[in-house]
Biotite code that builds the C-alpha atoms (Angstrom):
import biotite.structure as struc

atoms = struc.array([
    struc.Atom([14.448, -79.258, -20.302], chain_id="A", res_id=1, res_name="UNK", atom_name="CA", element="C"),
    struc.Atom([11.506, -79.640, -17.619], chain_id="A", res_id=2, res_name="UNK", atom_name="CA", element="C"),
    struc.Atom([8.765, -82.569, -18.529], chain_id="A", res_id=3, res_name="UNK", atom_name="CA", element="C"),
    struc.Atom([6.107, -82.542, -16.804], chain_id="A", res_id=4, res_name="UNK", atom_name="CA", element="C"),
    struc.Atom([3.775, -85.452, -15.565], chain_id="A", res_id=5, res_name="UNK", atom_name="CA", element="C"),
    struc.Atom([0.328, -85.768, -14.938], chain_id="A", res_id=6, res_name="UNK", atom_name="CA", element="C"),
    struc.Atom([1.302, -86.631, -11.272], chain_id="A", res_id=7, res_name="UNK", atom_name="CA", element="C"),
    struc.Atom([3.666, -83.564, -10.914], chain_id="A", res_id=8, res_name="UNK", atom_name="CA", element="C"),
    struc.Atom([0.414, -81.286, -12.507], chain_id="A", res_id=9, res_name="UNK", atom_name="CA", element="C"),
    struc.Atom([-1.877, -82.924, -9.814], chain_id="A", res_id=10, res_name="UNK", atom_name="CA", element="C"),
    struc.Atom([0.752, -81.356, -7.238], chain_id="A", res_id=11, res_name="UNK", atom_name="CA", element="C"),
    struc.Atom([0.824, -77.939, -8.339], chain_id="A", res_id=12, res_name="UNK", atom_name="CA", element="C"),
    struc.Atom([-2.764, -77.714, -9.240], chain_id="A", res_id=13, res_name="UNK", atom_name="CA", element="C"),
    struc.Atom([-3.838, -78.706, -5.501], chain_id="A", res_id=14, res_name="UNK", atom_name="CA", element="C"),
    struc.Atom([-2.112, -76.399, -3.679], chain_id="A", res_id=15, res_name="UNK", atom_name="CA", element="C"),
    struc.Atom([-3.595, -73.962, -1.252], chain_id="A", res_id=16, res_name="UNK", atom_name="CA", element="C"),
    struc.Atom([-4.235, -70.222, -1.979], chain_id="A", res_id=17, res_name="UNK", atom_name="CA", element="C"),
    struc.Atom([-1.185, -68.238, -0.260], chain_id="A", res_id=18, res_name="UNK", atom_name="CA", element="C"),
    struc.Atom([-4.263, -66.659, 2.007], chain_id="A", res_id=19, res_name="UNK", atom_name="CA", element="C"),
    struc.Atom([-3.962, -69.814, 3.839], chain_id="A", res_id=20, res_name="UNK", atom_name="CA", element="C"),
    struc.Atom([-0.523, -69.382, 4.793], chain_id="A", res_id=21, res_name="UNK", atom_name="CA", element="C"),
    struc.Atom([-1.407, -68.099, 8.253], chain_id="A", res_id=22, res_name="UNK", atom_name="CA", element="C"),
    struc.Atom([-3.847, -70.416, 9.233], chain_id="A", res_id=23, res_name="UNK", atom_name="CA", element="C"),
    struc.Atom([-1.674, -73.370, 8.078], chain_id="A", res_id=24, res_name="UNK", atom_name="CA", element="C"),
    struc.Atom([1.923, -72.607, 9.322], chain_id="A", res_id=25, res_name="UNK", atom_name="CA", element="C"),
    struc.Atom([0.418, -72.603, 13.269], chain_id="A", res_id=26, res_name="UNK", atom_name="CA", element="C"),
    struc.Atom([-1.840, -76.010, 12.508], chain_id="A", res_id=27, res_name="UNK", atom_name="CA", element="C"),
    struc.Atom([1.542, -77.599, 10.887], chain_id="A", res_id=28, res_name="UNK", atom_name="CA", element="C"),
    struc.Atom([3.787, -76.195, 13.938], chain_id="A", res_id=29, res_name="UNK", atom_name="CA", element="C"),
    struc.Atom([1.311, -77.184, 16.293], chain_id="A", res_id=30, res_name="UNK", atom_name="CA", element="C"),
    struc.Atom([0.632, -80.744, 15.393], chain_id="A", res_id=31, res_name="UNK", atom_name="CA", element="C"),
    struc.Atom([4.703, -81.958, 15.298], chain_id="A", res_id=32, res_name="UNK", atom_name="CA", element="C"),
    struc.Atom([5.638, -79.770, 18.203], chain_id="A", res_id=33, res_name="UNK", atom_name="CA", element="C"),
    struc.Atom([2.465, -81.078, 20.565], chain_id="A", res_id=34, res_name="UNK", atom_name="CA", element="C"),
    struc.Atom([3.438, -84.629, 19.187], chain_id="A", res_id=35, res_name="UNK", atom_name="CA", element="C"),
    struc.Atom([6.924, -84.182, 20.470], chain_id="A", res_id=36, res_name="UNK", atom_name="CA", element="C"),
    struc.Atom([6.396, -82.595, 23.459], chain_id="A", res_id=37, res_name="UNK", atom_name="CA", element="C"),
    struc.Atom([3.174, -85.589, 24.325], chain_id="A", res_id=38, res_name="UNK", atom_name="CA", element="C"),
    struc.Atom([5.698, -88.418, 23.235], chain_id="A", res_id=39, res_name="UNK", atom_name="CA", element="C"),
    struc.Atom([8.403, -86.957, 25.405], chain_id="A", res_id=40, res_name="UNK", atom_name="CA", element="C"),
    struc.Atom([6.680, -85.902, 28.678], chain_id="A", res_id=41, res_name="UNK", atom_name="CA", element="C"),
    struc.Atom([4.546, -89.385, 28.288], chain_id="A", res_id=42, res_name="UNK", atom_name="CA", element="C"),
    struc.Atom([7.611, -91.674, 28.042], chain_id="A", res_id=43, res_name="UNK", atom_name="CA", element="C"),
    struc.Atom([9.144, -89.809, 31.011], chain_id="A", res_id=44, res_name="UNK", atom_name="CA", element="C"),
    struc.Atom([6.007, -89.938, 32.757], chain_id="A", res_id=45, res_name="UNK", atom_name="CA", element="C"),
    struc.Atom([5.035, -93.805, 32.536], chain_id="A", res_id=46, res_name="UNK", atom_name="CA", element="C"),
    struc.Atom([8.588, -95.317, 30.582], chain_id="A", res_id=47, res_name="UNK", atom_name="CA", element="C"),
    struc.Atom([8.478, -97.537, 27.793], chain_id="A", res_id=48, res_name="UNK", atom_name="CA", element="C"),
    struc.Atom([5.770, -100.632, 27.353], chain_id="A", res_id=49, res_name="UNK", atom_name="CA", element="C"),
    struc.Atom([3.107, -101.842, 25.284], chain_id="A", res_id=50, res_name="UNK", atom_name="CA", element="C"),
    struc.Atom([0.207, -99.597, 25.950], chain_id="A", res_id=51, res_name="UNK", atom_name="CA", element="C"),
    struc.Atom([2.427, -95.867, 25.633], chain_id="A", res_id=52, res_name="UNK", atom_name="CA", element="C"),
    struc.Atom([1.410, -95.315, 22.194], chain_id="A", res_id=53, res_name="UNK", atom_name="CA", element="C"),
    struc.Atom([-2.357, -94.658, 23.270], chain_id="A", res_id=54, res_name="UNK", atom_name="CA", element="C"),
    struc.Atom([-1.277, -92.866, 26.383], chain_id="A", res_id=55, res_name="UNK", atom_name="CA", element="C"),
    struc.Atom([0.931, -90.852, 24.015], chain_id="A", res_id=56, res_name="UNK", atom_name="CA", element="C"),
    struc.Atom([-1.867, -90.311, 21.301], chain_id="A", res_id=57, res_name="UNK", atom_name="CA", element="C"),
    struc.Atom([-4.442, -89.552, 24.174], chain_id="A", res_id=58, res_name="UNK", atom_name="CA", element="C"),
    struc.Atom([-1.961, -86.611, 25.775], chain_id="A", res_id=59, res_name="UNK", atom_name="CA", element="C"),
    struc.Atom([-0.859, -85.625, 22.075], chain_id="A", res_id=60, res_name="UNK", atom_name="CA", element="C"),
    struc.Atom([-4.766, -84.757, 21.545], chain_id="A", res_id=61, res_name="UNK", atom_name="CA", element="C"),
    struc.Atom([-5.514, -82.777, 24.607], chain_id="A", res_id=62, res_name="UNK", atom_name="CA", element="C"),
    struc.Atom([-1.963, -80.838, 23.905], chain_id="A", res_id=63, res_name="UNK", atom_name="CA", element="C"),
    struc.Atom([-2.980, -79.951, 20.842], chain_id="A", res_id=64, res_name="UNK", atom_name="CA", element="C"),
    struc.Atom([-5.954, -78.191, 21.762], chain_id="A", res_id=65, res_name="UNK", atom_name="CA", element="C"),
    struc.Atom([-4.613, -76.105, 24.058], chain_id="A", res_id=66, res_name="UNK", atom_name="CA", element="C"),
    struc.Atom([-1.221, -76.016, 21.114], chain_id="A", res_id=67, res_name="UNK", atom_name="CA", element="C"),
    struc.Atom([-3.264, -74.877, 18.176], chain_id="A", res_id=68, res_name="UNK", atom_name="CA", element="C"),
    struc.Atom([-5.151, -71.894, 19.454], chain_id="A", res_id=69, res_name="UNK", atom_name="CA", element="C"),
    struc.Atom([-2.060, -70.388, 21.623], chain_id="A", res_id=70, res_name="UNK", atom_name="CA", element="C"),
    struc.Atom([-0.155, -70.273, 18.553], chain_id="A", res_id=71, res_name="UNK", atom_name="CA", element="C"),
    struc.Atom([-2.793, -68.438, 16.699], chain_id="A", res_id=72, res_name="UNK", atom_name="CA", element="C"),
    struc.Atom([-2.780, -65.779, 19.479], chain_id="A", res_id=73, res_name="UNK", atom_name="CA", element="C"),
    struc.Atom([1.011, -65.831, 20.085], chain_id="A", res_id=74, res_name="UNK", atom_name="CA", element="C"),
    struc.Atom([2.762, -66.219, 17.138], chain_id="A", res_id=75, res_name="UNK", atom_name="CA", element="C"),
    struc.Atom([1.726, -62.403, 16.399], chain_id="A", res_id=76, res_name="UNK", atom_name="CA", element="C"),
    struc.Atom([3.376, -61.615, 18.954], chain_id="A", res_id=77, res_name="UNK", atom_name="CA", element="C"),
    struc.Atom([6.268, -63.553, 18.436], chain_id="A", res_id=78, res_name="UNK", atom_name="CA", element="C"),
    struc.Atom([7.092, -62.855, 14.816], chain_id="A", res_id=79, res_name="UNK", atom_name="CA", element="C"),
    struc.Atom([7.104, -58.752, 16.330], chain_id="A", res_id=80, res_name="UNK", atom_name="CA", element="C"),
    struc.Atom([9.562, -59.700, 18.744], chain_id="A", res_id=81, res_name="UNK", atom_name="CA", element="C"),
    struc.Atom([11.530, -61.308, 16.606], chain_id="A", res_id=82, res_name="UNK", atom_name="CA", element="C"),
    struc.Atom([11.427, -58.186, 14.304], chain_id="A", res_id=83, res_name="UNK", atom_name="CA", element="C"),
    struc.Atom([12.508, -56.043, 16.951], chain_id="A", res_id=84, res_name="UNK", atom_name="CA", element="C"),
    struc.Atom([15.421, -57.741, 17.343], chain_id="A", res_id=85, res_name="UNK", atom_name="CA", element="C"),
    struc.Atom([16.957, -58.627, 14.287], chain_id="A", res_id=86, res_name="UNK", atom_name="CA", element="C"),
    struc.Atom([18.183, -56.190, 11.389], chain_id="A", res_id=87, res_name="UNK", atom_name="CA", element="C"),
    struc.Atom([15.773, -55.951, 8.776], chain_id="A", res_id=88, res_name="UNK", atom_name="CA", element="C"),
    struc.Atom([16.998, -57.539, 5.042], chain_id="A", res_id=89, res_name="UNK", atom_name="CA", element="C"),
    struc.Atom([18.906, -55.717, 2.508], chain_id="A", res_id=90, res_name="UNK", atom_name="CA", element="C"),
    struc.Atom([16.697, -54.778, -0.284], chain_id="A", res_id=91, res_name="UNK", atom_name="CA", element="C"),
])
């Protein structure tokens, strides 16, 4: 049998609409993958020492401006790709 807490209430209560669901997936995808990608090309670029973490933080924001809104446009065009070449589910 399931109890419930106020704490696990708070969670389901404060989730988004499912509408959101497109906006959010690129935002999340975009924020860990430009993060990566900054903290990657940034160590290679200038190697390990005390001042990377604002050099990485610095690239990470200008990646993720240019990150977010290609994702918006792409992913469109990826998920229809993607489509077209995989077999669709069993119903």
């Amino acid at each position: 049998m399931e109890t419930t807490t106020p704490a696990s209430t708070a969670m389901r209560t404060r989730r988004l609409p499912a509408r959101y669901a497109g906006i959010l997936m690129p935002l999340l995808l975009s924020v860990f993958m430009s993060c990566i990608v900054a903290g990657i090309s940034t160590l290679k670029s200038v190697g390990f020492h005390p001042g990377l973490l604002p050099q990485w933080m610095a690239a990470w924001g200008v990646s993720w401006l240019v990150a977010f809104p290609s994702l918006l446009v792409v992913l469109p065009l990826v998920r229809r790709l993607v489509a077209a070449m995989v077999q669709p589910a069993p119903r």
